[in-house]
C-alpha positions in Angstrom: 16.7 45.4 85.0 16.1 42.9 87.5 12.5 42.3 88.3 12.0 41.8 92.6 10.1 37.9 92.5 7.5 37.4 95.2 8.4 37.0 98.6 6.7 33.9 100.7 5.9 33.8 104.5 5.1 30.1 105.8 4.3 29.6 109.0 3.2 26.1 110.1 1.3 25.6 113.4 -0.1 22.9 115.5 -3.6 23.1 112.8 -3.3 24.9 110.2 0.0 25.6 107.9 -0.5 30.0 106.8 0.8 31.6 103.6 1.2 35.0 103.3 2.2 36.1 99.4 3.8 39.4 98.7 4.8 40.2 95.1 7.3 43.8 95.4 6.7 44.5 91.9 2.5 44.9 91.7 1.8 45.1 95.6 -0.3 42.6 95.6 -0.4 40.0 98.0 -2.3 37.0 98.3 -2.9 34.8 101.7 -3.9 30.7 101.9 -4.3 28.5 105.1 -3.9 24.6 104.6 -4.0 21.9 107.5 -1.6 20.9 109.4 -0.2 17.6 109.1 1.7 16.1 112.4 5.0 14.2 111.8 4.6 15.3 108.1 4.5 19.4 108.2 6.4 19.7 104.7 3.3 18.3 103.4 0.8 20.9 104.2 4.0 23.5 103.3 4.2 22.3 100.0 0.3 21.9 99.0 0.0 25.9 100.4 2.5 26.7 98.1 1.2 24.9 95.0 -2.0 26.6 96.0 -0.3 30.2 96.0 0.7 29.9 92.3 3.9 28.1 90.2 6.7 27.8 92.9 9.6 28.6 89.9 8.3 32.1 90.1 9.0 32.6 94.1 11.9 34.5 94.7 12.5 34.1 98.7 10.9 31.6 101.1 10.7 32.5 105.0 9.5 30.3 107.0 8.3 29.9 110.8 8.4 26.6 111.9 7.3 24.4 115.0 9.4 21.3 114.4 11.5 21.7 116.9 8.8 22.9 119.8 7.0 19.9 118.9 9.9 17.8 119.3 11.0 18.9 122.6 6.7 18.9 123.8 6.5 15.3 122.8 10.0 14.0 123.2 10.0 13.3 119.6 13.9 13.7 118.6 16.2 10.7 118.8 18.9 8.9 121.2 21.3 11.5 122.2 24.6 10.7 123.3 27.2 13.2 125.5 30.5 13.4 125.9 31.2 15.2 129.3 33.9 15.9 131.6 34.2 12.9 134.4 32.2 13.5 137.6 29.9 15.5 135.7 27.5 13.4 133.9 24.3 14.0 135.8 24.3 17.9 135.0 21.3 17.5 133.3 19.3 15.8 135.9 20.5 17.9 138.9 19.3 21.0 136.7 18.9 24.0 139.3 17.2 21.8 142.3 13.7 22.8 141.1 10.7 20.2 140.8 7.5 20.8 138.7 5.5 20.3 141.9 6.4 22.9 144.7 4.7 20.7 147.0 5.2 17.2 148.1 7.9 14.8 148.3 7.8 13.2 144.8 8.7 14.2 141.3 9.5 13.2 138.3 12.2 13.9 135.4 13.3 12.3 132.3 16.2 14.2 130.6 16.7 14.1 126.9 19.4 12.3 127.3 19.7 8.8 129.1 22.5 8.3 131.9 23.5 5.0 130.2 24.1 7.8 126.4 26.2 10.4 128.9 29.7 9.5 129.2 32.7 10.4 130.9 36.4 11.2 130.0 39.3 12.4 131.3 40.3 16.5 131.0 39.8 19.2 133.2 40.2 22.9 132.2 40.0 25.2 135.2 37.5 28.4 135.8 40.1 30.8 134.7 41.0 29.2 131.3 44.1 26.9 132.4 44.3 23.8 131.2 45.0 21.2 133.8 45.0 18.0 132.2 44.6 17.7 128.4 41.8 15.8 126.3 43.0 11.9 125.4 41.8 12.2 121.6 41.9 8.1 121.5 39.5 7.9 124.8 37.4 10.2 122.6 37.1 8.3 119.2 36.6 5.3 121.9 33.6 6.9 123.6 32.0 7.9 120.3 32.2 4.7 119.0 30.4 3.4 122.3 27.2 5.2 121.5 27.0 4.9 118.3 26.9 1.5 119.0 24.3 1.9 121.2 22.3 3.9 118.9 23.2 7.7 119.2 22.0 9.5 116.2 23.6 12.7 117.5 26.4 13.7 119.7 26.6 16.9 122.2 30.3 17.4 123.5 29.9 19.6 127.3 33.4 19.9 128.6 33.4 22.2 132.3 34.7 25.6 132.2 34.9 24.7 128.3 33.7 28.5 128.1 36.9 30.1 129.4 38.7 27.8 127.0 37.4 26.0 124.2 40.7 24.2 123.4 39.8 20.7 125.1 36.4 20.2 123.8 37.5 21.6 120.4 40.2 18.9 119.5 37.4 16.3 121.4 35.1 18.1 118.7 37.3 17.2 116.0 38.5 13.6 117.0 34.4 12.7 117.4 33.8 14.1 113.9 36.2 11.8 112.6 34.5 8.7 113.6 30.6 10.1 114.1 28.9 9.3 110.2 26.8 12.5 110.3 27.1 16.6 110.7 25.1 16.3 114.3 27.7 16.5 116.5 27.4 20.0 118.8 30.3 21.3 121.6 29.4 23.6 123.8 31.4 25.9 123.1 30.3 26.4 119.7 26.7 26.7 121.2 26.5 28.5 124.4 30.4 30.3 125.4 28.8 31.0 128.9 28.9 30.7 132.0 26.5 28.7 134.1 26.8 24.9 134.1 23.7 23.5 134.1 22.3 25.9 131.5 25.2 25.5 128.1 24.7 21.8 129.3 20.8 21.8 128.8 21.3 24.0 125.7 24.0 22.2 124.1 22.0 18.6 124.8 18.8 20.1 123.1 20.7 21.4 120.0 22.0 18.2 119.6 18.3 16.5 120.2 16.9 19.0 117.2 19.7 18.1 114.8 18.5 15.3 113.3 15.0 16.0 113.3 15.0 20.0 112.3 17.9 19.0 110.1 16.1 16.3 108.5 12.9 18.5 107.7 14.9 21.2 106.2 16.6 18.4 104.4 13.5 16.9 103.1 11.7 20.5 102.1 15.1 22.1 100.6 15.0 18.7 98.4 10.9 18.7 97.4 11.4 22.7 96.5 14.5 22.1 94.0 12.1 19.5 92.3 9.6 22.0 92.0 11.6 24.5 90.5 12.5 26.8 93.2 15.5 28.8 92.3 15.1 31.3 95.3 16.5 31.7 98.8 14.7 29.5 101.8 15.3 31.1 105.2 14.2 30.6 109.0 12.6 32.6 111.5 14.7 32.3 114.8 13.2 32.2 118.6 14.2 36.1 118.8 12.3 37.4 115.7 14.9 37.6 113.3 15.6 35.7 110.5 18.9 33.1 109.4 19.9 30.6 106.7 19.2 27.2 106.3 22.8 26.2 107.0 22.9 28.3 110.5 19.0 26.3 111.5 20.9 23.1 110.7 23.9 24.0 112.8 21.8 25.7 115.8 18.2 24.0 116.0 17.5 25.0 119.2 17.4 28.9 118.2 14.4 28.1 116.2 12.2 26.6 119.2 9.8 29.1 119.3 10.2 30.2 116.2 6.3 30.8 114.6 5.2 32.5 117.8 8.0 34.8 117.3 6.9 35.8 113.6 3.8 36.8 115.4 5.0 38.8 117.4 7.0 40.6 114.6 4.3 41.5 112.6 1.7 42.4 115.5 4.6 45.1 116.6 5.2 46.3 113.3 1.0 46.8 112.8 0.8 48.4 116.0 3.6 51.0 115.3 2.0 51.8 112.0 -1.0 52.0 113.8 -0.1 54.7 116.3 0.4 52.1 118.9 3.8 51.9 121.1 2.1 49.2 123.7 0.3 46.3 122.8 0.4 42.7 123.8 0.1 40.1 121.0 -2.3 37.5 122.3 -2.1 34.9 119.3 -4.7 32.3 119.2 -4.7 29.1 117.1 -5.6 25.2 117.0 -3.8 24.9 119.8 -2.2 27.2 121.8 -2.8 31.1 123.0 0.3 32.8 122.8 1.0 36.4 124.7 3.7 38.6 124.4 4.4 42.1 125.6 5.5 44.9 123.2 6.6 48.6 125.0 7.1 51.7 123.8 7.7 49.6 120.6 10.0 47.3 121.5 10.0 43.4 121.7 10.5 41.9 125.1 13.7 39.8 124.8 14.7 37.2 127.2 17.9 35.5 127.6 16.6 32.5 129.0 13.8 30.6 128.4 11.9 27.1 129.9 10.6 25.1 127.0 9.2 22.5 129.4 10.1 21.6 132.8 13.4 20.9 133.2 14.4 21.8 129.1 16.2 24.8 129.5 17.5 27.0 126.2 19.8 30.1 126.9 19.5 32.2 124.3 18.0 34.8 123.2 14.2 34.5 123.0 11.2 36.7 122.6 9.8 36.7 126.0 6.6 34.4 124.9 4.2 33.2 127.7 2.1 30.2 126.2 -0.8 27.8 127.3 -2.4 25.1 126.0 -5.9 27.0 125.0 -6.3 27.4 121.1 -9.8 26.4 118.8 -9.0 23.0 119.0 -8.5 22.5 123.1 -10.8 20.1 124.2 -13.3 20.6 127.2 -13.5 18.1 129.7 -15.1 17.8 133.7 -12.7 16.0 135.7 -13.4 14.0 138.9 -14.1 16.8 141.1 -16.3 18.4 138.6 -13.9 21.1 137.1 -14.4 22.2 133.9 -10.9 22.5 132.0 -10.1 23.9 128.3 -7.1 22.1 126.8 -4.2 21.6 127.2 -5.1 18.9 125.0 -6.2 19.8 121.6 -8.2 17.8 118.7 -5.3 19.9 116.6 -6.5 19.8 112.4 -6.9 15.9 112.2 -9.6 15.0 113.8 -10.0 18.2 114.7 -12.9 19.6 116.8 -16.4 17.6 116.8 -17.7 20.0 114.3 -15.4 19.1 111.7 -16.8 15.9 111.2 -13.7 13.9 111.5 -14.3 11.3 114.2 -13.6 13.6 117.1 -16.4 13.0 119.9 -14.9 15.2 122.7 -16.2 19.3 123.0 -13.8 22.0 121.8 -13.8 26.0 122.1 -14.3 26.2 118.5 -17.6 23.5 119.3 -18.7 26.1 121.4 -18.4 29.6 119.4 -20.5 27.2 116.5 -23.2 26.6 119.4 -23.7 29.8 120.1 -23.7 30.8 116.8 -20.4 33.1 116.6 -18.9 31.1 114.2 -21.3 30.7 111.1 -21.4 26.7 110.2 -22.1 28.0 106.6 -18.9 29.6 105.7 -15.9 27.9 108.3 -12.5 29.7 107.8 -9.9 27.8 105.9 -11.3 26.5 103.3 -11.0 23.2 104.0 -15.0 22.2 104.7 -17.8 23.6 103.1 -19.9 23.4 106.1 -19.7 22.7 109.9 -21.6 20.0 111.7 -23.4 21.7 114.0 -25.3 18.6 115.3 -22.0 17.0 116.1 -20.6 19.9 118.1 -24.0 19.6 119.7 -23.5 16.6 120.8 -20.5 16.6 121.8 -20.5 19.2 124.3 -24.0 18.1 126.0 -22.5 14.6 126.9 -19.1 15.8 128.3 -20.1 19.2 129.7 -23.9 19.4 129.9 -24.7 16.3 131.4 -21.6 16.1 134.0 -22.2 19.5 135.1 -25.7 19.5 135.2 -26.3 22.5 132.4 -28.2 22.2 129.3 -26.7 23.0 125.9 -26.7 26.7 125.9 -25.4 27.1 129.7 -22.7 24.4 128.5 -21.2 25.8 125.6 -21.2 29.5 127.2 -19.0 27.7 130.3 -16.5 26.6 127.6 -16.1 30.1 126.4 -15.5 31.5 130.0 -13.2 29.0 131.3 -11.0 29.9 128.2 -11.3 33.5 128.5 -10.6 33.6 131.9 -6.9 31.3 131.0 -6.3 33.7 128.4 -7.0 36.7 130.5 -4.7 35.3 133.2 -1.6 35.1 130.7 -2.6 38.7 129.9 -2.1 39.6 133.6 0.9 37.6 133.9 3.0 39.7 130.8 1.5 42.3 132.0 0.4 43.5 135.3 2.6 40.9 137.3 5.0 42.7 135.6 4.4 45.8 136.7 3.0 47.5 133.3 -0.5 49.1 133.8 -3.2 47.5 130.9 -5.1 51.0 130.9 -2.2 52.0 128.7 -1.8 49.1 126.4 -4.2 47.7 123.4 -4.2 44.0 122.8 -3.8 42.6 119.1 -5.5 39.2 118.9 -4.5 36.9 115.7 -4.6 33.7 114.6 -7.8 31.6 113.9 -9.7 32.8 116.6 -8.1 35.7 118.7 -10.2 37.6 117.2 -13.6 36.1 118.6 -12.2 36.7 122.2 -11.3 40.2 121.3 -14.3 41.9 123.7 -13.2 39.6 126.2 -9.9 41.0 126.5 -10.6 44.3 126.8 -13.2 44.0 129.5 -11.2 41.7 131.4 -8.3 43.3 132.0 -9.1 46.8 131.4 -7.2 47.2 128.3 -7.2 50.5 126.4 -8.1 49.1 123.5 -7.5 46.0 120.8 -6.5 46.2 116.8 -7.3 43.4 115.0 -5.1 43.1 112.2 -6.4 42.8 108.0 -5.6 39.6 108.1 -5.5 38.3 111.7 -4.8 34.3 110.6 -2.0 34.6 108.8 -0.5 37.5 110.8 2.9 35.0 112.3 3.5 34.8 108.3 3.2 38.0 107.8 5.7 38.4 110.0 8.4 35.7 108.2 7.9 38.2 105.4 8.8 41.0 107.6 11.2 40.5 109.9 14.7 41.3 109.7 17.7 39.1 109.6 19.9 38.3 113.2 22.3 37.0 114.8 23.3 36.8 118.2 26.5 35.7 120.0 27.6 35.5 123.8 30.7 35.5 125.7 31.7 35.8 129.2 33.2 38.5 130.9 33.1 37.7 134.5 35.1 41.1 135.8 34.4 43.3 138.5 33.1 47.1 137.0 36.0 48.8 139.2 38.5 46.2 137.8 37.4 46.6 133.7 39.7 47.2 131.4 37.7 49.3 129.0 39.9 48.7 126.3 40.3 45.1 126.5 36.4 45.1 126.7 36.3 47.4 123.5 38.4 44.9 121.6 36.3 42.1 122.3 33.1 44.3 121.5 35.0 44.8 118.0 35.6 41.3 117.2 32.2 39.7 117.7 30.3 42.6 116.1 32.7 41.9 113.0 31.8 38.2 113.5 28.2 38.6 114.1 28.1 41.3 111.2 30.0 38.9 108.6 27.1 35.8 109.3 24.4 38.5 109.1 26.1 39.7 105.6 26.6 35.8 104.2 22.9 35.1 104.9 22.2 35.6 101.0 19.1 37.7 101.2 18.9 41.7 100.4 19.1 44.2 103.6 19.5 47.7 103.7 22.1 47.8 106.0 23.3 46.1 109.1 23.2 47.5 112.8 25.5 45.8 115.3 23.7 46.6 119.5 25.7 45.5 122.5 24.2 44.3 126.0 25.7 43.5 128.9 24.6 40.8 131.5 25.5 42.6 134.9 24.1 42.3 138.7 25.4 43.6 141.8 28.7 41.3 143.3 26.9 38.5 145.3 23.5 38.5 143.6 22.4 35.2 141.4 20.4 36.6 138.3 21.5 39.4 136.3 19.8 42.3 134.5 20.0 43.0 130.3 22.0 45.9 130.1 22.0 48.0 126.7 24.9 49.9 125.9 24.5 53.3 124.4 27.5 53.0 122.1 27.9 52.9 118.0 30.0 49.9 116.5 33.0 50.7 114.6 35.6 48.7 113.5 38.0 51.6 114.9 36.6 51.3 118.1 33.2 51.4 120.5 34.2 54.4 123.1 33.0 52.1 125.6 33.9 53.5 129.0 33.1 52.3 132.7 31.3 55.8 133.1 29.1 54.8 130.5 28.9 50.9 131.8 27.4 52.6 135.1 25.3 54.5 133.6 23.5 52.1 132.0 23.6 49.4 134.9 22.1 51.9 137.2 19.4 52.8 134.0 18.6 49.0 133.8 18.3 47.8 137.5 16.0 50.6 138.6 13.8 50.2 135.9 13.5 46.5 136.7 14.1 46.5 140.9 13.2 50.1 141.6 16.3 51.3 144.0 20.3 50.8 143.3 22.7 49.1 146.0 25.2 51.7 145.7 27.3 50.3 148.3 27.8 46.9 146.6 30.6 47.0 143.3 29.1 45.7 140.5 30.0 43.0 138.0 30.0 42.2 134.5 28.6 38.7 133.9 28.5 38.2 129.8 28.6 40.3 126.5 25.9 39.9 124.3 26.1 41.1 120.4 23.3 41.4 118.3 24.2 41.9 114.3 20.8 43.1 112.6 20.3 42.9 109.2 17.4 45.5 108.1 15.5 44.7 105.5 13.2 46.8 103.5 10.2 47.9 105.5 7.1 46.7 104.4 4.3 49.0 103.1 1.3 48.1 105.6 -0.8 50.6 103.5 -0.5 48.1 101.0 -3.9 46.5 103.4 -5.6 49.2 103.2 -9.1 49.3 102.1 -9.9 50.1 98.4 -12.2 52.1 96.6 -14.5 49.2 96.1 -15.7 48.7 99.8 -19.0 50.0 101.4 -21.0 49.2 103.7 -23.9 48.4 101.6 -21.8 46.1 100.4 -20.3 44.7 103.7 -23.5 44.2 105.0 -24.8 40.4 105.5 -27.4 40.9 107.7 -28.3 39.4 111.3 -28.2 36.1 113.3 -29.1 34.7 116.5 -25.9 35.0 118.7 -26.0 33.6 122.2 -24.7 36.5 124.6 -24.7 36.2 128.3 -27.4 33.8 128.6 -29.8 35.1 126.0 -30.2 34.9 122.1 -29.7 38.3 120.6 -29.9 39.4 117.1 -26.2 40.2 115.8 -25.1 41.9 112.7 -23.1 40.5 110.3 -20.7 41.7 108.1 -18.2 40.8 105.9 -14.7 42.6 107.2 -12.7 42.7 104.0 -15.5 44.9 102.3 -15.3 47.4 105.4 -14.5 50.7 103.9 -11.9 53.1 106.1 -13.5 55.1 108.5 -16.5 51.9 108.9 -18.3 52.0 112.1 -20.0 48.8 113.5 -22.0 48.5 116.8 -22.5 45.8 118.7 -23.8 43.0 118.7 -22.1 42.2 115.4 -20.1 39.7 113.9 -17.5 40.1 111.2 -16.4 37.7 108.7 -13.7 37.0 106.3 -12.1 33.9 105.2 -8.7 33.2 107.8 -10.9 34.5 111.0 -13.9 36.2 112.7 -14.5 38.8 114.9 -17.0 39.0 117.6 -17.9 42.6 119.3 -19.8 41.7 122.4 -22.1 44.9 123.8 -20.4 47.8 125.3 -17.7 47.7 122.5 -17.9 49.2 118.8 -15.4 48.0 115.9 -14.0 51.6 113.8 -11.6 50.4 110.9 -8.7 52.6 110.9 -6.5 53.8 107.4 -4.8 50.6 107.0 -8.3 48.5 107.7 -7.3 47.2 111.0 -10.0 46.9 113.0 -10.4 49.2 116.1 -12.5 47.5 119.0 -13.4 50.4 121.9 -15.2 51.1 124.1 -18.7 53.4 123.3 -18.5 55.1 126.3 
């Protein structure tokens, strides 16, 4: 009998690398937080893991990375060259004629890719599939050879039209791979088969950017794990919440650029549904960022597009993830018109924030919950110091906040705290009630570091229902590696009027890519119970720009889909008044692109497994009091220790809970209850 090994969730952010431990065959589950370290993050991945127990024993690694957000954020990845159809080389600048400023005559825009790296050749393959003039393999091999020469390290081939036929840019595919020394060559075809110009070029160019430096770091940590003995299976977490092989990360980088945000998401959905939860939004706050998300009536918010940066487009499919630049680590500063602003900059986990005593001089959010006292100096999460410097945080936040603004130390470090709250609450109102979904009927789940300190903030701000703080709220995004099922998606275009469909042309294309999608899914190497194949449609009325997501209420079978144009109506109507309210009957409709979705389900994970044992009181969970600074007073908060909360646990506010990856902070007019699988509850009393 084969004994199940433990399974490993690693999710590396911008401060702090998480570990979350689940061993099948006792239940037992261990969690570790390391820091971070930038332009090295297999480092901190390994010394987790090493601090988890002996590597040879893990039996699957899943892991959420940010190496390629990072990349993209800071312009990080290497010289790019492209390979493009002539008269088309400044795709990537043009982009859709937006600017970052809506205002004003000046902007400013630096592709990925140079203009002197993007060269043209001669072949032209018409909208409707024809080709009219053939690819010159020599002219190819030539044009390679130029930029390597100039010092490409990676190659993306972006033929027009190349979607309606591949066969130009796949022989310029192969005649560049004969001469290009490494794998990182990318055709858009192989990427994106879409329509829209602008957008396979922008997503084929920033696959090509990622190669080399999320192929290298997969590289580099697939090499360190076989010299320490593991034996297992490493996968990744992908920008939609599902999970795919090494080999497909190396191939496709760009599927991977939000990547830990997404774990996140998948385990905050999953604790919510066992929860008795259908709507929450995630709000995940860390070092550096505050990410939000929207889950309804259980289901993950998936968007086909999505704008890393300005002007970095990826098509594919995302979950819808709204971020700013407003984690523990965001530094406060007062600019020239006497502003106060949290982040975007962040002290990240080296220096870190003022309190942390490595050099840093400048005020952060986490310098301000020590201040007032929410964050005990004595016992900092992580494990990595013994004890805050509260003097230092002091400091820092009188000379850049105090003194600018005119406040003394108190006043200072409550203004920090409010300017953040009020970013994160407007990200809340942007997922949610800019998007027409009423908060009254959805709870928040903060994670991360320090979600969970802004918890009473949430609630009151936006009127939420409610919020459910999670058992273990920092390492919840690797909870989610551990969690989440395998995917793969896959795109095509359509481009046919609904009148004019075919349906069984359609249902032969629908049986093909779920038999393609549904063979990578199945040579992924890791255990599912099954696989479920979904179709969506990308449809708007004729004349319209964007297009709505259209599910298709139809099972996948080899033998056929039953896909009709009755049930194609349906479906469109469903979808577009749900999203626009009313239907333009009078206008045909067209089908844009298929979308297939291959869903490898893996065995669900027992939440209970949290759940608060026999050993938990709260005479035991009791820690006492200490001085909390609350709206511009000192008040006397109880403090607890959260893992020792036994079910059923009520605590009222003030009060302050404590356990090793985060605190909790319950502001007045709020209680905490801890529910059967010791999530905490934060309501209202009244």
């Amino acid at each position: 009998m084969t004994v199940a090994r433990p399974l490993v969730g690693v999710d590396v952010g911008g401060t702090f690398t998480d570990f979350f431990l689940f061993d099948e065959a006792t239940r037992r589950f261990r969690i570790a937080k390391v820091p971070s370290q930038r332009g090295d993050e297999s480092y901190g991945f390994m010394q987790g893991l090493r601090a988890l127990g002996a590597i040879p024993e893990f039996g699957s690694l899943v892991h959420g990375t940010t190496v390629g957000t990072n990349a993209l954020l800071e312009r990080r990845g290497p010289r790019i060259g492209v390979l493009t159809t002539r008269g088309f080389r400044d795709v990537l600048e043009m982009r859709r004629r937006d600017r970052r400023r809506t205002w004003g005559l000046w902007g400013e825009f630096v592709p990925v890719v140079e203009r002197d790296f993007r060269l043209e050749v001669d072949e032209r393959t018409l909208a409707d599939g024809t080709v009219r003039a053939p690819v010159n393999v020599a002219q190819i091999r030539m044009a390679a050879e130029a930029l390597l020469a100039k010092g490409a390290e990676a190659l993306a081939i972006i033929f027009l039209n190349a979607y309606a036929n591949p066969e130009n840019e796949r022989r310029a595919f192969e005649a560049a791979r004969a001469v290009w020394p490494n794998a990182y060559v990318s055709a858009s075809h192989q990427v994106l088969p879409e329509i829209r110009e602008f957008e396979r070029a922008s997503t084929t160019a920033l696959n090509a950017y990622l190669q080399p430096v999320v192929g290298d770091y997969l590289a580099k940590l697939d090499s360190t794990l076989k010299r320490s003995g593991f034996t297992g299976t490493f996968h990744i977490v992908q920008s939609n919440g599902g999970v795919m092989s090494t080999a497909m990360a190396r191939r496709l980088p760009v599927r991977t650029a939000l990547s830990g945000p997404a774990a996140g998401v998948i385990a905050a959905a999953a604790i919510a549904r066992a929860s008795g939860h259908d709507n929450v939004i995630t709000c995940d706050l860390g070092g550096t960022s505050f990410d939000v998300s929207l889950v309804a009536a259980g289901k993950v918010s998936l968007a086909a597009q999505t704008l890393i940066d300005f002007g970095l487009v990826v098509r594919t499919p995302m979950i819808e993830i709204t971020t700013i630049g407003a984690g523990g680590g965001s530094i406060a500063s007062v600019d020239r018109g006497g502003l106060l602003h949290v982040g975007p900059e962040s002290a990240g986990s080296v220096p870190g924030p003022a309190c942390y005593g490595g050099g840093n001089e400048r005020p952060t959010l986490t310098d301000a919950h020590v201040v007032l006292g929410r964050i005990d100096a004595e016992r900092p999460i992580g494990g990595m110091l013994k004890r805050l410097d509260v003097e230092a945080a002091q400091r820092a936040i009188v000379q850049h906040v105090g003194k600018p603004l005119n406040l003394d130390l108190m006043q200072a470090a409550e203004a920090i705290v409010r300017v953040a709250e009020a970013r994160m609450a407007g990200a809340i109102r942007l997922v949610s009630i800019e998007r027409g979904h009423d908060p009254k009927k959805f709870a928040a789940m903060p994670f991360g570091g320090g979600g969970a300190l802004h918890v009473s903030a949430m609630i009151t701000e936006i009127n939420l229902k409610c919020a459910i703080v999670p058992r273990f709220p920092g390492v919840t995004s690797a909870l989610g590696c551990v969690i989440a099922d395998l995917r793969h998606d896959q795109v095509q275009t359509v481009n046919v009027l609904l009148d004019g469909l075919d349906a069984a042309a359609l249902d032969a294309r629908m049986i093909v890519a779920g038999k393609e999608a549904k063979r990578v899914v199945e040579s992924a190497d890791i255990a599912v119970e099954r696989v479920d194949v979904q179709f969506d449609l990308d449809m708007h009325y004729l004349g319209q720009t964007h297009t709505v997501t259209v599910p298709l209420p139809v099972k996948f079978a080899e033998s056929g889909t039953e896909v009709s144009k009755e049930i194609i109506r349906a479906a469109f109507e469903r979808a577009y008044a749900a999203t626009f309210g009313r239907l333009l009957r009078d206008i045909p409709a067209r089908i844009v692109s298929l979308r297939v979705a291959a869903i490898g389900r893996r065995p669900k994970f027992d939440l209970s497994a949290f759940a608060p044992g026999p050993g938990t009181s709260l005479a035991k969970a009791a820690l006492g009091s200490r001085k909390v600074f609350i709206r511009g007073a000192w008040h006397d908060a109880s403090v607890w220790s959260r893992l020792d909360l036994p079910i059923g646990a009520i605590v009222e506010a003030p009060a302050v809970l404590e356990q090793p990856d985060a605190t909790i902070f319950i502001d007045y007019g709020l209680r905490g209850r801890v529910d059967d699988l010791g999530n905490v509850i934060v309501e209202r009393t009244a």
